[in-house]
C-alpha positions as CSV (number, residue, x, y, z in Angstrom):
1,X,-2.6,13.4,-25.5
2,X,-5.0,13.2,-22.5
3,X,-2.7,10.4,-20.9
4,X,0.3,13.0,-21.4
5,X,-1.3,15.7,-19.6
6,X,-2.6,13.5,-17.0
7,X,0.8,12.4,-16.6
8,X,2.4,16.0,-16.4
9,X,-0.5,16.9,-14.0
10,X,0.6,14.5,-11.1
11,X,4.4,15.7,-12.1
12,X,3.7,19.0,-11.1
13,X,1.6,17.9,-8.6
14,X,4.1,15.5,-6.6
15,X,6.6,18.8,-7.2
16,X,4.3,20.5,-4.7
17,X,5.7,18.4,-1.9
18,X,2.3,16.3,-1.3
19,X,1.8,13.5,1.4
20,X,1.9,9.9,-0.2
21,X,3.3,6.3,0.6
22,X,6.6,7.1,-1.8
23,X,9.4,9.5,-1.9
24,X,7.9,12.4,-3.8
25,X,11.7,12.3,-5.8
26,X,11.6,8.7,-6.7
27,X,8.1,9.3,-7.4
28,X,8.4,12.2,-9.9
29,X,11.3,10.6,-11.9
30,X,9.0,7.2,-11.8
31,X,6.2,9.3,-13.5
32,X,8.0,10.7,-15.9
33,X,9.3,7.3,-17.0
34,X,5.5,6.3,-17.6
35,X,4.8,9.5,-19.3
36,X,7.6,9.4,-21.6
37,X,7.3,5.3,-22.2
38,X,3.6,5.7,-22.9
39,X,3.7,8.8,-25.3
40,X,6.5,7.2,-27.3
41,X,4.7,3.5,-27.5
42,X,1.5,6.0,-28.3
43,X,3.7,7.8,-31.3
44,X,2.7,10.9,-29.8
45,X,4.8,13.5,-31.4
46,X,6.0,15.8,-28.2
47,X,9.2,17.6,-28.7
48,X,11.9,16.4,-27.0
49,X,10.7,12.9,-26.9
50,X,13.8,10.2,-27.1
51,X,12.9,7.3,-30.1
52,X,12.8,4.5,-27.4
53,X,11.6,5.0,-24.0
54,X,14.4,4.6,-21.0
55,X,12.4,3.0,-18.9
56,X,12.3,-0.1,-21.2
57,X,15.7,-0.1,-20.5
58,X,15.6,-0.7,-17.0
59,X,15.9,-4.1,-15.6
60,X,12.9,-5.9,-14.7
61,X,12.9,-5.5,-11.2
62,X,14.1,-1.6,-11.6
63,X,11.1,-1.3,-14.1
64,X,8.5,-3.3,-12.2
65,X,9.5,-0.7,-9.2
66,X,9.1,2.4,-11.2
67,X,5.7,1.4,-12.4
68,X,4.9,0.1,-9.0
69,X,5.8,4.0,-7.2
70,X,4.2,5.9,-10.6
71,X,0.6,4.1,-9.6
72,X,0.9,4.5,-6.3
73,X,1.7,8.5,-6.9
74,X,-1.2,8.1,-9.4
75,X,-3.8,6.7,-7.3
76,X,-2.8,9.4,-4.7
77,X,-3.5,12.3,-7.1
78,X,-6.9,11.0,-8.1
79,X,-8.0,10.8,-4.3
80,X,-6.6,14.6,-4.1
81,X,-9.0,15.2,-6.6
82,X,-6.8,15.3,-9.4
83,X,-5.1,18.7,-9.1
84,X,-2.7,20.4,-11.1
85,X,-5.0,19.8,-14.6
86,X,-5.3,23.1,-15.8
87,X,-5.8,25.5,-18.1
88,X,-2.5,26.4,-18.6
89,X,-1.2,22.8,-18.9
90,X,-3.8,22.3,-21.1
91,X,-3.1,25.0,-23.4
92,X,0.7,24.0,-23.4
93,X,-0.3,20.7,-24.7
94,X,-2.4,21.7,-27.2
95,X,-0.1,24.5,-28.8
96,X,2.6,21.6,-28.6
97,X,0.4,19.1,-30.2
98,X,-0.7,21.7,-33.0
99,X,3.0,23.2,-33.7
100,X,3.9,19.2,-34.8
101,X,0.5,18.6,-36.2
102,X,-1.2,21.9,-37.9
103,X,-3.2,19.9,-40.4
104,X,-4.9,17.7,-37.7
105,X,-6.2,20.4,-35.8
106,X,-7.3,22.9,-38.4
């Protein structure tokens, strides 16, 4: 759950039209690959989620490229201090998380 939100974080935060290496575009979609890929291989039960992740279905140069721009745009938010991690996203997890998975939480 904590790599999600990360994830989500540097989404919103690359939406926010910040200065790094990559195309903030190519960037965003490249996260959200790697969010998506790494919650399903994770079995994390977020709604909306597809069974098999898409970027696994990218060719291996396509692939390698998306994961290359994701850490770049990851790297860059952690030297920005990691911004966009909060409350709110947070709380939207977590009520996401505990609407699949009452028992867990209770």
């Amino acid at each position: 759950m904590a790599n999600y939100v990360e994830w989500s974080a540097i989404i919103d935060w690359l939406q926010s039209g910040p200065d790094i290496s990559e195309d903030t575009n190519v960037a965003t979609v490249s996260c959200e690959l790697v969010r998506e890929g790494r919650a399903i291989r994770a079995k994390l039960p977020m709604p909306g989620l597809p069974k098999f992740a898409c970027i696994g279905k990218l060719s291996n140069q396509s692939r390698g490229e998306a994961l290359r721009v994701a850490e770049v745009a990851f790297q860059a938010w952690r030297e920005a201090g990691r911004p966009c991690i909060s409350p709110a996203l947070l709380t939207n997890a977590f009520r996401q998380f505990r609407s699949i998975h009452p028992k867990e939480l209770s």
